[in-house]
Backbone as JSON, one array per atom type, in Angstrom:
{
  "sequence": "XXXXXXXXXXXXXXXXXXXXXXXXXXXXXXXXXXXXXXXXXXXXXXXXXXXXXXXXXXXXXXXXXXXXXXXXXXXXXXXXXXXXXXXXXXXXXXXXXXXXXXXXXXXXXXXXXXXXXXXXXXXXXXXXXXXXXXXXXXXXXXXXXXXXXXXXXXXXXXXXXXXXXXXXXXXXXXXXXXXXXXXXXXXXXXXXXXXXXXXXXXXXXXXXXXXXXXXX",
  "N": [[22.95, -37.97, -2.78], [21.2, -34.91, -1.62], [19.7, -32.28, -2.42], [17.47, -29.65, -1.76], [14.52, -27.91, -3.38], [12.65, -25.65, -4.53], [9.61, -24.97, -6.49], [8.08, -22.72, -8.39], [4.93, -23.0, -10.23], [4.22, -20.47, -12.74], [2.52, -20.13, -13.96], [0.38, -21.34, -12.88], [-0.16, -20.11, -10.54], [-2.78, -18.0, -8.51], [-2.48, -16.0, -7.28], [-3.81, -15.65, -4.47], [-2.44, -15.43, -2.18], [-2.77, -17.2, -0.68], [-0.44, -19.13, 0.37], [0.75, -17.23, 2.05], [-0.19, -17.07, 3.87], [-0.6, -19.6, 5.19], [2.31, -19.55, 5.43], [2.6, -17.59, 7.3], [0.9, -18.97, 9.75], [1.9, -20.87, 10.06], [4.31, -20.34, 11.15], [4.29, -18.06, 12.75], [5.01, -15.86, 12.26], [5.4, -12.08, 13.12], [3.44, -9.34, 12.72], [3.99, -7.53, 9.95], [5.87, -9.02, 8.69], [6.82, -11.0, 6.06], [7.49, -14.16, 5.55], [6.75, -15.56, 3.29], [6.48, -14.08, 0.07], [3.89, -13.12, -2.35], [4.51, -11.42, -5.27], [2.58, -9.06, -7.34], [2.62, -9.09, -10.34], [2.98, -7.01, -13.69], [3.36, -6.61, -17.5], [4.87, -5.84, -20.42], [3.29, -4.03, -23.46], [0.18, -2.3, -23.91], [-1.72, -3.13, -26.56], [-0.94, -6.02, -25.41], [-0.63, -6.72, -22.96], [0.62, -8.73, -20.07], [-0.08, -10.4, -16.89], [1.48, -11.77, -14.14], [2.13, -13.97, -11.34], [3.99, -14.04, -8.3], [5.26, -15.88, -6.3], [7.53, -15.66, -3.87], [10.45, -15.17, -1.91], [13.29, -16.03, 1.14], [15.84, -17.57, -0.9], [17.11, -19.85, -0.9], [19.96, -20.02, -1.79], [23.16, -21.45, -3.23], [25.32, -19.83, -3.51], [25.35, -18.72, -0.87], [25.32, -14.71, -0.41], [24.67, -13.65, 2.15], [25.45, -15.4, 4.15], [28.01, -14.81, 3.64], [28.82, -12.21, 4.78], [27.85, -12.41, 7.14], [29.17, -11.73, 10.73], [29.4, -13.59, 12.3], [29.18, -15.88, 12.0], [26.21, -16.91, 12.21], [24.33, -17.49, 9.94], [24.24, -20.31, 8.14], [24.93, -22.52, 5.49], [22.88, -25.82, 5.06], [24.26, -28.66, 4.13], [22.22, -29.91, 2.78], [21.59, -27.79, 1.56], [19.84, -26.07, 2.35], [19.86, -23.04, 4.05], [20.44, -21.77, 6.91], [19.59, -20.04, 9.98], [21.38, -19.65, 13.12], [19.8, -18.39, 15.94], [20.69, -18.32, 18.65], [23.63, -17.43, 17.91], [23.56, -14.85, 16.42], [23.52, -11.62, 16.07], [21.99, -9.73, 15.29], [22.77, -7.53, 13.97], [22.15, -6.96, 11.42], [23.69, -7.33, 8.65], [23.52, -9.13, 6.7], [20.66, -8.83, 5.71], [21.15, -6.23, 4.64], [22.46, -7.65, 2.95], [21.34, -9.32, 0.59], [19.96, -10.11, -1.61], [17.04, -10.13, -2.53], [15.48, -9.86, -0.56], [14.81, -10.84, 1.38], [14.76, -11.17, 3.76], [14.19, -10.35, 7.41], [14.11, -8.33, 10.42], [13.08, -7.91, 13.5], [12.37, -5.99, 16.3], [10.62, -5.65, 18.61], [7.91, -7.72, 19.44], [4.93, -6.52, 17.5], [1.32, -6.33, 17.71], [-1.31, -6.42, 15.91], [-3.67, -5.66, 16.31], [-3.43, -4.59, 18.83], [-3.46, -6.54, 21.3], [-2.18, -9.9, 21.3], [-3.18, -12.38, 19.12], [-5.16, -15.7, 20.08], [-3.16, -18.01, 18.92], [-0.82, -16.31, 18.39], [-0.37, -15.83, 21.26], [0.76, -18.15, 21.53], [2.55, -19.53, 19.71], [4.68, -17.32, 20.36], [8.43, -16.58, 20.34], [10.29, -15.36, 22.71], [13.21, -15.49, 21.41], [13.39, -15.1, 18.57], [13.05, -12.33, 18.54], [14.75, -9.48, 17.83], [16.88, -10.47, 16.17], [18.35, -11.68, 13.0], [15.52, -13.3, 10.82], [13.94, -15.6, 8.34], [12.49, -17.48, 5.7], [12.66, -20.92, 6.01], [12.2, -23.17, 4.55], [10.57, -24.69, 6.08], [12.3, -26.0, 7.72], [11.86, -27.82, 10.2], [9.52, -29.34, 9.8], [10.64, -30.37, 7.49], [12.93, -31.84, 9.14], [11.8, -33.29, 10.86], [9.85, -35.21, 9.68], [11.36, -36.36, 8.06], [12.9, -38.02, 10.46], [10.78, -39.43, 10.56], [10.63, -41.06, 8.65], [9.21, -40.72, 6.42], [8.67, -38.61, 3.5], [10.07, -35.89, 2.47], [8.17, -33.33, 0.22], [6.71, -35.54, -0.58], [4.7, -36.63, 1.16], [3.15, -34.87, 3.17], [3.28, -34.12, 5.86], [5.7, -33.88, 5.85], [6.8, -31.7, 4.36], [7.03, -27.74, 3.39], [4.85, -26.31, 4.54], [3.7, -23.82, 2.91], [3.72, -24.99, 0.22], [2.09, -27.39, 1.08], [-0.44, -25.48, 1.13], [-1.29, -24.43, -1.19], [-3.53, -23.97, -3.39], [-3.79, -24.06, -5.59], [-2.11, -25.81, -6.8], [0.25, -24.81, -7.25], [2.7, -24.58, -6.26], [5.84, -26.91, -5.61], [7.71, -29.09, -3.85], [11.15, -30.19, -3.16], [13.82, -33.13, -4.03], [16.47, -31.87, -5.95], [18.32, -33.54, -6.81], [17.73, -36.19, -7.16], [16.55, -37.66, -9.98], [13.78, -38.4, -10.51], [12.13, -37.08, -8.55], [9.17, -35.35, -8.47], [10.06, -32.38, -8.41], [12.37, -32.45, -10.24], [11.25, -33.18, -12.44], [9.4, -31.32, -13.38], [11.05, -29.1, -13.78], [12.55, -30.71, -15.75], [10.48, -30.86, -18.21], [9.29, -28.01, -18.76], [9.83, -24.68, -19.4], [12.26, -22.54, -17.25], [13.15, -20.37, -15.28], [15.17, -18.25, -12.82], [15.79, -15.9, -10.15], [17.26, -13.3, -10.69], [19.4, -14.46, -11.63], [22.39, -13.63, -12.77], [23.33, -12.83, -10.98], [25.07, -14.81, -9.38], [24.33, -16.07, -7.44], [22.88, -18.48, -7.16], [20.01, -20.09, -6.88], [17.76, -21.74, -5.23], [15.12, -22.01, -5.66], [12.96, -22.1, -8.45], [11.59, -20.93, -11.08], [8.74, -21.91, -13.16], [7.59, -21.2, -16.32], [6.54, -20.57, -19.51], [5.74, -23.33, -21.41], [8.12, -25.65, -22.44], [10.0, -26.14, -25.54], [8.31, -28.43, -27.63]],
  "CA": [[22.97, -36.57, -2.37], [19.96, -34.44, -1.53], [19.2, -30.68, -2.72], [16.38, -29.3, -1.38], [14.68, -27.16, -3.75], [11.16, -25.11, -4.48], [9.41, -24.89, -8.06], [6.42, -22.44, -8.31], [4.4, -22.69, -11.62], [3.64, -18.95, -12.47], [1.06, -20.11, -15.03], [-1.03, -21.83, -12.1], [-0.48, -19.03, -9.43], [-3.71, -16.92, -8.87], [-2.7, -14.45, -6.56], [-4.54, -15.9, -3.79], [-1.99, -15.46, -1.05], [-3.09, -18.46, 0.83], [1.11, -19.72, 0.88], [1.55, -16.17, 2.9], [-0.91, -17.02, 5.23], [-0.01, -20.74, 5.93], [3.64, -19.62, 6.37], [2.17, -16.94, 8.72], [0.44, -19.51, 10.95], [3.15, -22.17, 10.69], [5.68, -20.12, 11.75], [3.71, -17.39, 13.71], [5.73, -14.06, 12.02], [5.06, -10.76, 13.08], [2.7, -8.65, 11.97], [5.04, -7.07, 9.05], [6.57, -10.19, 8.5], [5.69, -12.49, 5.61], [8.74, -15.11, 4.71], [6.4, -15.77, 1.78], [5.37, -13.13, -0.29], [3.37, -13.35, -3.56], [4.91, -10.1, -5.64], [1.51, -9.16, -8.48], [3.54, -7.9, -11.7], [2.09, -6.9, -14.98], [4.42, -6.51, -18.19], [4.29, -5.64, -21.92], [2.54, -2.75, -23.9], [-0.85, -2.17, -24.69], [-3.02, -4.4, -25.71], [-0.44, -7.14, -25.15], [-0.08, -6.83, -21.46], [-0.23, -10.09, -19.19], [0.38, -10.69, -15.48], [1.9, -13.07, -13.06], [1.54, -13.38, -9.69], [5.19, -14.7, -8.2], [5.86, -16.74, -4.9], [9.11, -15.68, -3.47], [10.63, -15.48, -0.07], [13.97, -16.87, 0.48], [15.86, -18.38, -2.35], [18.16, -21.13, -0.58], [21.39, -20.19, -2.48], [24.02, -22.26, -3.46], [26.52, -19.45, -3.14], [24.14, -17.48, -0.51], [25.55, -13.69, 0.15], [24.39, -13.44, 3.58], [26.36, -16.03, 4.7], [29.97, -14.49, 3.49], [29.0, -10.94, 5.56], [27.6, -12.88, 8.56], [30.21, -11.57, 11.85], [29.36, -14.4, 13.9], [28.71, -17.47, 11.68], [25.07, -17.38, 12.28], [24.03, -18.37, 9.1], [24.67, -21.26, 7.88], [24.27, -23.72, 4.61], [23.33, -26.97, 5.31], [24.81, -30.45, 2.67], [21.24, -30.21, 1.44], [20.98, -26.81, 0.31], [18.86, -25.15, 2.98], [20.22, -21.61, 4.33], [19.8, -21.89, 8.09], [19.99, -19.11, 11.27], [21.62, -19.94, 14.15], [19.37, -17.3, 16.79], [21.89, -18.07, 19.66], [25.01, -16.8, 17.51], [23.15, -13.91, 15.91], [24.11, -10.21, 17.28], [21.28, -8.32, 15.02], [23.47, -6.28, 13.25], [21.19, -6.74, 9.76], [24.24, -7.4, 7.96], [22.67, -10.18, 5.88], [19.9, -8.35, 5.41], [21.57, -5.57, 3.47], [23.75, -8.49, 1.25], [20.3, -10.06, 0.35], [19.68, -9.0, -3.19], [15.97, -10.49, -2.69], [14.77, -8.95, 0.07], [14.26, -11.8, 2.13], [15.35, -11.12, 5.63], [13.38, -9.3, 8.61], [14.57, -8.46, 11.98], [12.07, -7.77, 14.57], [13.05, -5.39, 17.87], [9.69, -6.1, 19.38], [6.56, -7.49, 19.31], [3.6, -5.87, 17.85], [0.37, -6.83, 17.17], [-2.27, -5.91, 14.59], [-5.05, -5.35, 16.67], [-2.91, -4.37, 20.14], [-2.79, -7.6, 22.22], [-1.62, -10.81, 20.62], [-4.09, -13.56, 18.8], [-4.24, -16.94, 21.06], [-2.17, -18.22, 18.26], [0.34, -15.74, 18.45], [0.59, -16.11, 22.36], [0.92, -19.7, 21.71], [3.97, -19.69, 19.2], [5.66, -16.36, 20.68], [9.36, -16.87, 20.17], [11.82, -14.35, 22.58], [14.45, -15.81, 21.04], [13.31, -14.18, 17.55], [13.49, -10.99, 18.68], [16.3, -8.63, 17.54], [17.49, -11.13, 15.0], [17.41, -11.79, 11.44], [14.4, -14.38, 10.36], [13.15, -15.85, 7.37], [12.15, -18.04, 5.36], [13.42, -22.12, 6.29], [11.68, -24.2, 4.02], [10.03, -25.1, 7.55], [13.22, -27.2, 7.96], [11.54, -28.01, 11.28], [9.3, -29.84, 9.26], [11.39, -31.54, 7.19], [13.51, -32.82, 9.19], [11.1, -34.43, 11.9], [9.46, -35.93, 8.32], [12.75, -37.29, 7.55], [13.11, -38.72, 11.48], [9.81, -40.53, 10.93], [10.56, -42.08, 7.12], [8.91, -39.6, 5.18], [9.55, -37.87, 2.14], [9.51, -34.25, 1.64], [7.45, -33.14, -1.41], [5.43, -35.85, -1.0], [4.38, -36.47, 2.17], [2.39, -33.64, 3.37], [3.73, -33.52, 6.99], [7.5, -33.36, 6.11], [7.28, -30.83, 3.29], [6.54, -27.17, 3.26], [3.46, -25.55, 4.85], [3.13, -22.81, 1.72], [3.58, -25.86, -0.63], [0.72, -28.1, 1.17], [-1.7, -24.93, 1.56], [-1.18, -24.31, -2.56], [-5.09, -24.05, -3.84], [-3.66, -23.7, -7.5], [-0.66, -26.69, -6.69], [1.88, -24.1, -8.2], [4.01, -24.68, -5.77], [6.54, -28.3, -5.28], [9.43, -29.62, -3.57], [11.21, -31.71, -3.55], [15.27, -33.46, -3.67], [16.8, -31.27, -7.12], [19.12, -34.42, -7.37], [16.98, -36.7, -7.69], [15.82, -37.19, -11.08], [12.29, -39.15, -10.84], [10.93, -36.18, -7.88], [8.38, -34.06, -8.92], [10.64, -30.65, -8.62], [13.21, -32.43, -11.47], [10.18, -33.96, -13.6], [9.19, -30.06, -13.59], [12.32, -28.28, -14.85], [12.94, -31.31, -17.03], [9.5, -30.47, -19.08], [9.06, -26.57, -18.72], [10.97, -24.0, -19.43], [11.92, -22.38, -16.24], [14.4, -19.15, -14.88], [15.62, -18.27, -11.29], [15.77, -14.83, -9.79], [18.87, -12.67, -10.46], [20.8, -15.34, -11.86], [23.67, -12.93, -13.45], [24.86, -12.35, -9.44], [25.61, -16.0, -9.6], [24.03, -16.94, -6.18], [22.8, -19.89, -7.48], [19.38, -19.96, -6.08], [17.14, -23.04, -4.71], [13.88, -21.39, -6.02], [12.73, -22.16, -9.58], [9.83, -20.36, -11.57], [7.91, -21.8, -14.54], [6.71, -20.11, -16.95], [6.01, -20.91, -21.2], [6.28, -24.3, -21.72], [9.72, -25.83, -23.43], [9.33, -26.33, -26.87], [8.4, -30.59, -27.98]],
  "C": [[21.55, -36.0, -2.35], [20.3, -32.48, -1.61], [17.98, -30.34, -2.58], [16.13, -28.21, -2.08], [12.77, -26.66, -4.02], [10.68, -24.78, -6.19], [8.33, -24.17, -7.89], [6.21, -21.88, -10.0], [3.62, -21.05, -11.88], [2.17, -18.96, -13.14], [-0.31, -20.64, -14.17], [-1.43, -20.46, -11.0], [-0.98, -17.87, -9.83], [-3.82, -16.22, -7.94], [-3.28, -14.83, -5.52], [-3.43, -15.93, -2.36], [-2.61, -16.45, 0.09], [-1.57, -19.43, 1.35], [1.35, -18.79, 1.92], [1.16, -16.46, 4.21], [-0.57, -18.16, 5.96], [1.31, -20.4, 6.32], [3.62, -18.71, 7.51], [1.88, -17.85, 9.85], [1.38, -20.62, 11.3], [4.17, -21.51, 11.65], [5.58, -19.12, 12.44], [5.16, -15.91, 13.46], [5.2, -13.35, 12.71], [4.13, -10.04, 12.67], [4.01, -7.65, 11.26], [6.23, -7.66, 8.16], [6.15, -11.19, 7.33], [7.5, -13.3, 4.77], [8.22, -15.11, 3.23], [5.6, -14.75, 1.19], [5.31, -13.62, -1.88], [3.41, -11.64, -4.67], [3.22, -10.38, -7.15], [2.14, -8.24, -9.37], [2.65, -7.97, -13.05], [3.24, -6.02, -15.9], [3.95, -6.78, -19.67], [3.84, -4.25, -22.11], [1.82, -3.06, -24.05], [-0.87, -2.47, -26.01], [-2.22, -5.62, -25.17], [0.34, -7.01, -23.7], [-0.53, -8.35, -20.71], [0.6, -9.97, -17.89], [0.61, -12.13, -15.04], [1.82, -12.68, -11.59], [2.88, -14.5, -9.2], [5.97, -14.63, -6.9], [7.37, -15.85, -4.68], [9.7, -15.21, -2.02], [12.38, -15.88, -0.1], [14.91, -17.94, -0.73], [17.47, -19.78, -1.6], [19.41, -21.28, -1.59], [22.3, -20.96, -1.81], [25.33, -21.45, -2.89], [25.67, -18.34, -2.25], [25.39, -16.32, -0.29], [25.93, -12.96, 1.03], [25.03, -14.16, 4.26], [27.57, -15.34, 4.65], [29.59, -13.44, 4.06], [28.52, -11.43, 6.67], [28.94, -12.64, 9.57], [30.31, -12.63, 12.69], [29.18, -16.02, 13.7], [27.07, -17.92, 12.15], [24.32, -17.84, 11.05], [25.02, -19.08, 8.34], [24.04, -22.11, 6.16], [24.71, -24.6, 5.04], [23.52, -28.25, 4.13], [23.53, -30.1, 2.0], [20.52, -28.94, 0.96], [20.04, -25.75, 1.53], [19.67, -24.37, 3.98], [19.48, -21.85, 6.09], [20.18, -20.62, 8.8], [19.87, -19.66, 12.56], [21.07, -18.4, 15.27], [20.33, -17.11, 18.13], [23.32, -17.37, 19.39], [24.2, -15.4, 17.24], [22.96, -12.77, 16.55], [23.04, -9.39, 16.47], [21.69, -7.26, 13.85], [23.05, -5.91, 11.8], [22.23, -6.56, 9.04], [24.1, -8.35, 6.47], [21.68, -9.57, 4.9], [19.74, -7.37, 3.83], [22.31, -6.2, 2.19], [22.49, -8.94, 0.65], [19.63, -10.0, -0.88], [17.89, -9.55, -3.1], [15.27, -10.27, -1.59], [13.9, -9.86, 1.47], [14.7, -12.07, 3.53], [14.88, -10.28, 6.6], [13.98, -9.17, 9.8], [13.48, -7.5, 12.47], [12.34, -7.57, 15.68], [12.27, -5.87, 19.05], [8.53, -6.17, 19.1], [5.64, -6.89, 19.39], [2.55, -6.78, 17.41], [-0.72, -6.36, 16.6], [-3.49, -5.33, 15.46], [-5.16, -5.4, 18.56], [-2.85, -5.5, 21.27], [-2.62, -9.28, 20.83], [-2.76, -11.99, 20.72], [-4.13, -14.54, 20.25], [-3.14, -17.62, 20.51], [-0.92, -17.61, 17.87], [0.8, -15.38, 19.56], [1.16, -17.39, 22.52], [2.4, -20.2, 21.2], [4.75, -18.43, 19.41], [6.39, -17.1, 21.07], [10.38, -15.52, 20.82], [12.76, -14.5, 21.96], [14.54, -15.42, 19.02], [13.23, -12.94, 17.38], [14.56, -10.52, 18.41], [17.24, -9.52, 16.73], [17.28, -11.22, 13.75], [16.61, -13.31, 11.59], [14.69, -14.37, 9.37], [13.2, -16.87, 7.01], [13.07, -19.98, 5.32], [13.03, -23.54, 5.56], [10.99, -24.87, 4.71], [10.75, -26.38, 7.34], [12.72, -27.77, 9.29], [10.35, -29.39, 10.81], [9.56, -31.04, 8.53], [12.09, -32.56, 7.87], [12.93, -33.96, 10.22], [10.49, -35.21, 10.97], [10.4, -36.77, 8.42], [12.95, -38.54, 8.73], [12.25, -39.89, 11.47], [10.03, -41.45, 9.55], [9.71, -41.56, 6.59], [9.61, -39.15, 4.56], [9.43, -36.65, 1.97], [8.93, -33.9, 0.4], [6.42, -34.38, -1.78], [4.42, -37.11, -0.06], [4.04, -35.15, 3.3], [3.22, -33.09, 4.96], [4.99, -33.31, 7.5], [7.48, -32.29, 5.12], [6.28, -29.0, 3.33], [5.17, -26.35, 3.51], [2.78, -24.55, 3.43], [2.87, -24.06, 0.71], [2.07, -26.9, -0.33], [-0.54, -27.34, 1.21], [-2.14, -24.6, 0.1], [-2.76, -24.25, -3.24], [-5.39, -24.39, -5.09], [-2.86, -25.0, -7.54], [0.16, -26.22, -7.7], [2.63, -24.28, -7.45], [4.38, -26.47, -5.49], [7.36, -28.48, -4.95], [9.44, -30.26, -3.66], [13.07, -32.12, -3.71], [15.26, -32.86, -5.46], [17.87, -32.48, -7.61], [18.54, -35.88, -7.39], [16.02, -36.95, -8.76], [14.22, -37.87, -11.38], [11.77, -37.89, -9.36], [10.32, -35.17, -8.8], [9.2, -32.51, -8.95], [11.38, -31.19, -10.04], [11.93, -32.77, -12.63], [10.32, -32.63, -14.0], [9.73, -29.4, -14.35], [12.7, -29.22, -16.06], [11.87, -30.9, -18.06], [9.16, -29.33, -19.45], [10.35, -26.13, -18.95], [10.84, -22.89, -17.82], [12.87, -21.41, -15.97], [14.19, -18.95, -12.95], [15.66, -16.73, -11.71], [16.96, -14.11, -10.09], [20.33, -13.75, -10.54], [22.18, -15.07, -11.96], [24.02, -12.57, -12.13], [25.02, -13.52, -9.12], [25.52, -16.45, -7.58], [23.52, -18.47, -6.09], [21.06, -20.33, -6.61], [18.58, -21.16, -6.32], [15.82, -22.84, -5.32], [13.72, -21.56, -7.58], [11.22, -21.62, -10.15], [9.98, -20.68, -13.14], [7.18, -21.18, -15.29], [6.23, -20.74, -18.26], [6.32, -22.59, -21.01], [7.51, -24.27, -22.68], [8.99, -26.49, -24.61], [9.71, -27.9, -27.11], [9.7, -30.39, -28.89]]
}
């Protein structure tokens, strides 16, 4: 079996938004658009305050949300865990959007651009067919699975796995198969101690964040 899943170490990530920007150019968002965002939180009282800086985008649930209010069957989970959108079924209606407890869904009426006509790289990957739908974040299953076509490995083979994960500066971020117990994502959770987003609404989410080490 294969679970496709994402691990970002909070203790390595320094804020450097260079995952936002690779999933910007991989996947040529919007201006307003970032699948991957890097939230900068700071927590505690005086003097004992410390910060994290915390990947998130997407969380590839198990029991996703957005799927059970979808009208049209446009999203989809696929066997290995990754949350897909069908753009040909999809009517717009940002029903997803609003089930999304993580904030990870954009729809886009029409292209703008930051600085009034469009990069060459953003006439190059303009997508009509992302217009007026929900987006986000795909693990750049587009990626994976042409990886997979050629006999690559995701997570550790650079050109099947993750654009935010290979652009990493800090390598806080890893994928990798969650059922597989010798990949780098299980090594991870097996050694750290580690929590998911909004666990108590029992979505079950694909996304894992490290934090303190687990005690020897």
């Amino acid at each position: 079996m294969t679970r496709w899943a994402m691990v970002a170490d909070l203790r390595r990530c320094v804020g450097c938004q260079t995952c936002t920007a690779a999933c910007r150019h991989a996947n040529a968002t919007p201006p307003g658009v970032q699948w991957r965002r890097v939230l900068d939180m700071e927590f505690g009282e005086y003097p004992n305050v410390r910060r994290a800086f915390v990947p998130t985008g997407c969380q590839h649930c198990d029991d996703p949300p957005c799927m059970e209010v979808c009208p049209t069957t446009a999203t989809k989970k696929r066997a290995d865990g990754i949350v897909t959108i069908d753009y040909d079924l999809c009517i717009g209606c940002a029903y997803c959007a609003v089930a999304c407890p993580y904030q990870a869904r954009y729809k886009t009426d029409r292209a703008t651009f930051a600085y009034g006509k469009p990069t060459e790289q953003e006439s190059a990957r303009h997508d009509d067919a992302r217009l007026a739908v929900a987006t986000k974040c795909t693990f750049c299953v587009d990626r994976i699975d042409d990886g997979l076509a050629k006999g690559l490995q995701p997570g550790v083979d650079p050109e099947a796995t993750p654009a935010c994960v290979n652009a990493c500066i800090a390598k806080a971020l890893a994928f990798g198969n969650l059922d597989d117990p010798d990949s780098e994502v299980s090594r991870l959770l097996a050694e750290n101690r580690s929590f998911r987003m909004h666990e108590e609404l029992g979505t079950g989410p694909g996304f894992h964040y490290l934090w303190d080490k687990a005690d020897e």
